[in-house]
C-alpha positions, 0 to 999 in steps of 0.5 A: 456778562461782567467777569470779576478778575480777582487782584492777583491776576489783575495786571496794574501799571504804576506810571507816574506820567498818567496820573491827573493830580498829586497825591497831596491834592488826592488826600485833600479831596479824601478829607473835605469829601469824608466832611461832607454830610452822608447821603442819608441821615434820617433822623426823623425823616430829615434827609441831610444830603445838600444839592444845588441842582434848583433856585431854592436848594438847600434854602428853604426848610419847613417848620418841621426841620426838613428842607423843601423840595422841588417837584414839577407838575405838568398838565396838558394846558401848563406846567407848575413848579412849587417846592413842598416839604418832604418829610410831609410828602413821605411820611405824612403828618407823623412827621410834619403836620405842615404841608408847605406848598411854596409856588416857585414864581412867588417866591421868586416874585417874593426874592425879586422885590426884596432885592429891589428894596435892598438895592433902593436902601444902599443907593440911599444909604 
């Protein structure tokens, strides 16, 4: 069972030699994290938290506005991975009429060969 000690009971060591970083450092982080998006904005569904846990995170948005997320699906023979909107899969075709099913292997298929052709341009360039 966790017992809350109220602050005045609480014993607290102010020792300079323990601290990790400055105060200056503390304040900077304070400011670029109270920049960053919420966790959650949903305005029309659309989640406004940036992640980049996959390949695509935060890269491929649906026609809708909101981003595509990854989903695996696992059968007993293979495992697909594809990235699909979310606001679809949440809300339905109130808030985005498009499904947008992207197969992860075409797309990274797709970003392949365009690098290649990139490559092959500025070697020729």
């Amino acid at each position: 069972m966790i017992e809350k000690i109220p602050e005045d009971k609480q014993i607290k060591i102010d020792d300079e030699s323990l601290r990790i970083i400055t105060d200056e450092t503390f304040k900077s982080a304070q400011i670029e994290r109270e920049a960053r998006p919420k966790v959650k904005n949903m305005v029309k569904g659309v989640d406004s938290r940036f992640s980049t846990a996959h390949h695509f995170s935060n890269l491929l948005k649906c026609q809708c506005g909101g981003r595509l997320r990854k989903k695996v699906q696992k059968t007993s023979r293979q495992t697909h991975h594809y990235y699909y909107c979310r606001n679809h899969e949440l809300y339905g075709n109130e808030v985005c009429k498009y499904r947008n099913l992207q197969r992860e292997e075409e797309l990274l298929d797709w970003v392949s060969e365009e690098l290649r052709e990139f490559v092959d341009y500025i070697s020729n360039y």
